[in-house]
N, CA, C and O of each residue as an XYZ file, in Angstrom:
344
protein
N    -166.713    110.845    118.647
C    -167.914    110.641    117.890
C    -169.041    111.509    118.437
O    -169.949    111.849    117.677
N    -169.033    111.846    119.579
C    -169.876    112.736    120.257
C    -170.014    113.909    119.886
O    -171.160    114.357    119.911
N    -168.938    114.760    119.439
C    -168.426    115.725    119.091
C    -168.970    115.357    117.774
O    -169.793    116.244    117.997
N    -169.226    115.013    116.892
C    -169.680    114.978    115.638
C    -170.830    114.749    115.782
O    -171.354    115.134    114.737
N    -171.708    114.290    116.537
C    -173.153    113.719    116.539
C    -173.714    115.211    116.843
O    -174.545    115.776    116.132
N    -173.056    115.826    118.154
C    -173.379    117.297    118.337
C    -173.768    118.403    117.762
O    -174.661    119.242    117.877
N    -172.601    118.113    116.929
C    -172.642    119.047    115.870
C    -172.870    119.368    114.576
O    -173.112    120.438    114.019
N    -172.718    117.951    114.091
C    -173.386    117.405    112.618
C    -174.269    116.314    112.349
O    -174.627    116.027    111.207
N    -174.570    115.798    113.212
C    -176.128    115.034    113.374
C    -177.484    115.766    112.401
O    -177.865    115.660    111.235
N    -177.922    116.538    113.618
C    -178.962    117.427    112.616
C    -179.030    118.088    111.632
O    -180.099    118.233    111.040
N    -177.928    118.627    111.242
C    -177.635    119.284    110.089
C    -177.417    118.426    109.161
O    -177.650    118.819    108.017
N    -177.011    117.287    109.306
C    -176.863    116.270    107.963
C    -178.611    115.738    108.400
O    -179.639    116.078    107.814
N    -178.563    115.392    108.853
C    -180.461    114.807    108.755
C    -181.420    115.823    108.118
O    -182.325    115.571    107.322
N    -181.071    116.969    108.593
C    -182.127    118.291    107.837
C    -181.828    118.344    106.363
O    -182.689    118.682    105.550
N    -180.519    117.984    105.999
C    -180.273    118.328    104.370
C    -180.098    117.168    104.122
O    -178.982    116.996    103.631
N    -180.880    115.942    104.263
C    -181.311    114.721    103.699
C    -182.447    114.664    103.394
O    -182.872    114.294    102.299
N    -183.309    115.152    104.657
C    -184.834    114.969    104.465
C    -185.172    116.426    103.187
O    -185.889    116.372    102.188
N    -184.675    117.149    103.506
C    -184.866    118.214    102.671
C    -184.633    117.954    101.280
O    -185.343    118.387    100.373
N    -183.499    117.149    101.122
C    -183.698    116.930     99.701
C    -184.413    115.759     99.002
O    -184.762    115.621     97.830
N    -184.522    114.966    100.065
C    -186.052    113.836     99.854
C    -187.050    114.222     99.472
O    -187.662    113.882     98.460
N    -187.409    115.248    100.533
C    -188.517    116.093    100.045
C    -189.227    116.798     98.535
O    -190.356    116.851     98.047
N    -187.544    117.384     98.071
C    -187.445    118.315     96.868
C    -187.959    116.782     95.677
O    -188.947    116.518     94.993
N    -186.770    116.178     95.948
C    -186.859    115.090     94.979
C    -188.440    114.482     95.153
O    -189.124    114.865     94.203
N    -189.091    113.764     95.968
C    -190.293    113.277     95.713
C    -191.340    114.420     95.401
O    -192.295    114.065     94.711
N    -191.311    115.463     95.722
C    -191.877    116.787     95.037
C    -191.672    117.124     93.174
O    -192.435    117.739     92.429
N    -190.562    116.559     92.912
C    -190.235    116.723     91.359
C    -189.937    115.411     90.881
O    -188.944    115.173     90.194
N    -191.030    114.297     91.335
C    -190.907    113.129     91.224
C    -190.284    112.267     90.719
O    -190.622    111.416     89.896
N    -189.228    112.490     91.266
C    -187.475    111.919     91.372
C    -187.220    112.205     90.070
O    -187.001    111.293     89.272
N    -187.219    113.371     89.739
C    -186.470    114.011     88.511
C    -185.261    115.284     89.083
O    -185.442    116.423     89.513
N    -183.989    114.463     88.847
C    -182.894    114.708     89.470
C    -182.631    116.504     88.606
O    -182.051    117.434     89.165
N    -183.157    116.557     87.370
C    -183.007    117.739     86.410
C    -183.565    118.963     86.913
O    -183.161    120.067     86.547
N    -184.602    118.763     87.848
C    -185.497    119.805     88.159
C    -185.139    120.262     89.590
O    -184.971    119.404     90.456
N    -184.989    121.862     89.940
C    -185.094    122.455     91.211
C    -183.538    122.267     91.574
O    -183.126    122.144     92.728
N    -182.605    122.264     90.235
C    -181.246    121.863     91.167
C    -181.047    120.431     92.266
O    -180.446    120.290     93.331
N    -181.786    119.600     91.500
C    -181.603    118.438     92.557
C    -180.355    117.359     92.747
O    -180.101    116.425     93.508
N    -179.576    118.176     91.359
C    -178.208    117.320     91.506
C    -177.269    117.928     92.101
O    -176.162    117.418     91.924
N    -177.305    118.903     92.791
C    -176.269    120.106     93.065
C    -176.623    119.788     94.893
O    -175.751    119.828     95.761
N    -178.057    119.491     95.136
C    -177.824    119.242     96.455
C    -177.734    117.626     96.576
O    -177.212    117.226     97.617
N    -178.169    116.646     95.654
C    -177.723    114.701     95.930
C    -175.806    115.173     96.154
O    -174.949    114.567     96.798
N    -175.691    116.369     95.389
C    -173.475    116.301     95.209
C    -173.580    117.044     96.673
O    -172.666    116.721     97.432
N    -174.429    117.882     97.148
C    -174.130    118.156     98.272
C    -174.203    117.499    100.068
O    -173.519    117.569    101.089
N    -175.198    117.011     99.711
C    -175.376    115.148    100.536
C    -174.559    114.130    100.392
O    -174.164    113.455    101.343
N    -174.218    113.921     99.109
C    -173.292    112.946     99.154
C    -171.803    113.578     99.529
O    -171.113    112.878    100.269
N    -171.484    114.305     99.272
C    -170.207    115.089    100.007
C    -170.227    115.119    101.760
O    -169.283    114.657    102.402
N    -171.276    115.648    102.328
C    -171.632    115.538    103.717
C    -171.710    114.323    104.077
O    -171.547    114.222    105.293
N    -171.915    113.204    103.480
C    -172.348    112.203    104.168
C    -170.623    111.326    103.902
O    -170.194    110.675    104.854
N    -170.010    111.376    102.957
C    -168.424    111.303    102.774
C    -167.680    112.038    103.853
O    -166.950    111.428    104.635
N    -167.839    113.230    103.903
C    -166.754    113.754    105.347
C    -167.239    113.181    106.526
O    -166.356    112.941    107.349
N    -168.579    112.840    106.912
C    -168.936    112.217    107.964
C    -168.397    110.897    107.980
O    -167.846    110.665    109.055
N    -168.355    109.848    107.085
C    -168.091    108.484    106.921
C    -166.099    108.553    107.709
O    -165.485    107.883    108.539
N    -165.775    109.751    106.827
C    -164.101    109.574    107.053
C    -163.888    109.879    108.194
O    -163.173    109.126    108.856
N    -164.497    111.217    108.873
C    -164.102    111.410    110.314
C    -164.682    110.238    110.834
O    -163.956    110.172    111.826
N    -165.631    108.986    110.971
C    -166.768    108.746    111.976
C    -165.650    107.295    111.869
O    -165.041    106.844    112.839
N    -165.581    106.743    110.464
C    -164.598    105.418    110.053
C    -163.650    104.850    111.621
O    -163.874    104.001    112.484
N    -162.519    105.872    111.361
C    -161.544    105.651    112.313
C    -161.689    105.259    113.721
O    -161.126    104.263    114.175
N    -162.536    106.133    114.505
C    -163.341    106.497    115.479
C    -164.255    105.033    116.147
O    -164.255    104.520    117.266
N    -164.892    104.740    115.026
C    -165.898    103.153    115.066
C    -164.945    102.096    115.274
O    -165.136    101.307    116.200
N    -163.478    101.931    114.178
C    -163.439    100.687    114.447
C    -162.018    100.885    115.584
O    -161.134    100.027    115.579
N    -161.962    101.765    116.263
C    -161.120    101.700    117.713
C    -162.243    101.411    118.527
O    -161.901    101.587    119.696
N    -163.356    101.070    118.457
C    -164.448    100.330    119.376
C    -164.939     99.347    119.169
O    -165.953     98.926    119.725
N    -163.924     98.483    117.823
C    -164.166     96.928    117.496
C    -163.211     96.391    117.683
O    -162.182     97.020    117.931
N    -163.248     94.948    117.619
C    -162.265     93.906    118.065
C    -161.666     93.728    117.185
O    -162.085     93.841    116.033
N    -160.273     93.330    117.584
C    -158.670     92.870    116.429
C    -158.178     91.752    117.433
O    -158.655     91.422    118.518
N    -156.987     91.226    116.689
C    -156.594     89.549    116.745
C    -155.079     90.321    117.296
O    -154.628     91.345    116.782
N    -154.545     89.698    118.256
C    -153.115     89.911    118.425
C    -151.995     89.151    117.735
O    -152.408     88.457    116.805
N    -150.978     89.111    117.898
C    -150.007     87.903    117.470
C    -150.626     86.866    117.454
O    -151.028     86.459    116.364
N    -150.865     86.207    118.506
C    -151.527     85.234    119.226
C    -152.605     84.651    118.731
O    -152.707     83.429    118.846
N    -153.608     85.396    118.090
C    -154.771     85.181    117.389
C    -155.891     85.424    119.162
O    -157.103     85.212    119.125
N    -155.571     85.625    119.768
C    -156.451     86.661    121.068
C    -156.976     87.558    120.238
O    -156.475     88.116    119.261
N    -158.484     87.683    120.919
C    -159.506     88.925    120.744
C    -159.480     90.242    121.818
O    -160.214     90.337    122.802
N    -158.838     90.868    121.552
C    -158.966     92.326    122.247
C    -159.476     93.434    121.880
O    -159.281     93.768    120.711
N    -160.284     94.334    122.777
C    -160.551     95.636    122.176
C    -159.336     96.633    122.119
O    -158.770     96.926    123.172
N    -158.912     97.172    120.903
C    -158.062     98.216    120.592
C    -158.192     99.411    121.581
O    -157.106     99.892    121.905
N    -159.174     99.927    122.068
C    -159.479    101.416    122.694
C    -159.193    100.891    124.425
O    -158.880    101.537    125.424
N    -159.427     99.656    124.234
C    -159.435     99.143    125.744
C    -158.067     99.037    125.978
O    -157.423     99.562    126.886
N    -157.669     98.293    125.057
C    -155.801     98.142    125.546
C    -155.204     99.039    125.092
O    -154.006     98.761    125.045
N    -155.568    100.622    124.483
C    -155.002    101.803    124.552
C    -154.186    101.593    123.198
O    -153.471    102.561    122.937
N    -154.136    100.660    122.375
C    -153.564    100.196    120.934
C    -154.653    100.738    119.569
O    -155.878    100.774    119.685
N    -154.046    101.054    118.549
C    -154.746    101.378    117.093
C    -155.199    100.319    116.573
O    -154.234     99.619    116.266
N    -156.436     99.686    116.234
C    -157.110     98.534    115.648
C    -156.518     98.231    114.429
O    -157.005     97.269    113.836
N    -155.295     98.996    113.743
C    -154.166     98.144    112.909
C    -153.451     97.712    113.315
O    -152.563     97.631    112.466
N    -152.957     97.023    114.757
C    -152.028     96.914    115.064
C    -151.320     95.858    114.887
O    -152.040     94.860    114.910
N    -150.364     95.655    114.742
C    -149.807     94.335    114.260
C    -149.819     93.382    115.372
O    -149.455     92.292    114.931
N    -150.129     93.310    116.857
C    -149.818     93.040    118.455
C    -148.627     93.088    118.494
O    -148.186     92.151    119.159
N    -147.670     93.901    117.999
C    -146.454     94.130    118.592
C    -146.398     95.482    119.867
O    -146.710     96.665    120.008
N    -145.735     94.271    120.650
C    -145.519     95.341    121.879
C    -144.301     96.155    121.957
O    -144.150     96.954    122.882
């Protein structure tokens, strides 16, 4: 996740605010200045971020074993689908 914050952090924040900007400038008229070509281009960036970032997050949340035990997945070196089969 580090590796993504690094490197696509600011660059997705700059082409958010930027198109906040455009849009409250053409007072949220999506028709004007190409403003749907960059909401498809934000919302695309903010989709590849969700899919790489998804996986990543919930190996740092808790899952149920056989047992119904609470363990962290990343801690016991297991995939947070795991069925607790050992």
């Amino acid at each position: 996740m580090c590796q993504w914050f690094n490197a696509q952090y600011d660059t997705l924040m700059t082409q958010i605010d930027r198109f906040n900007v455009t849009v409250v400038a053409d007072n949220g008229d999506y028709n004007v200045s190409g403003n749907q070509q960059l909401a498809d281009a934000v919302t695309a960036n903010i989709d590849q971020s969700v899919d790489f970032l998804t996986p990543r997050a919930q190996a740092m949340s808790t899952a149920q074993d056989f047992a119904g035990d609470t363990y962290f997945p990343l801690y016991q070196g297991r995939a947070s689908t795991s069925s607790g089969n050992t």
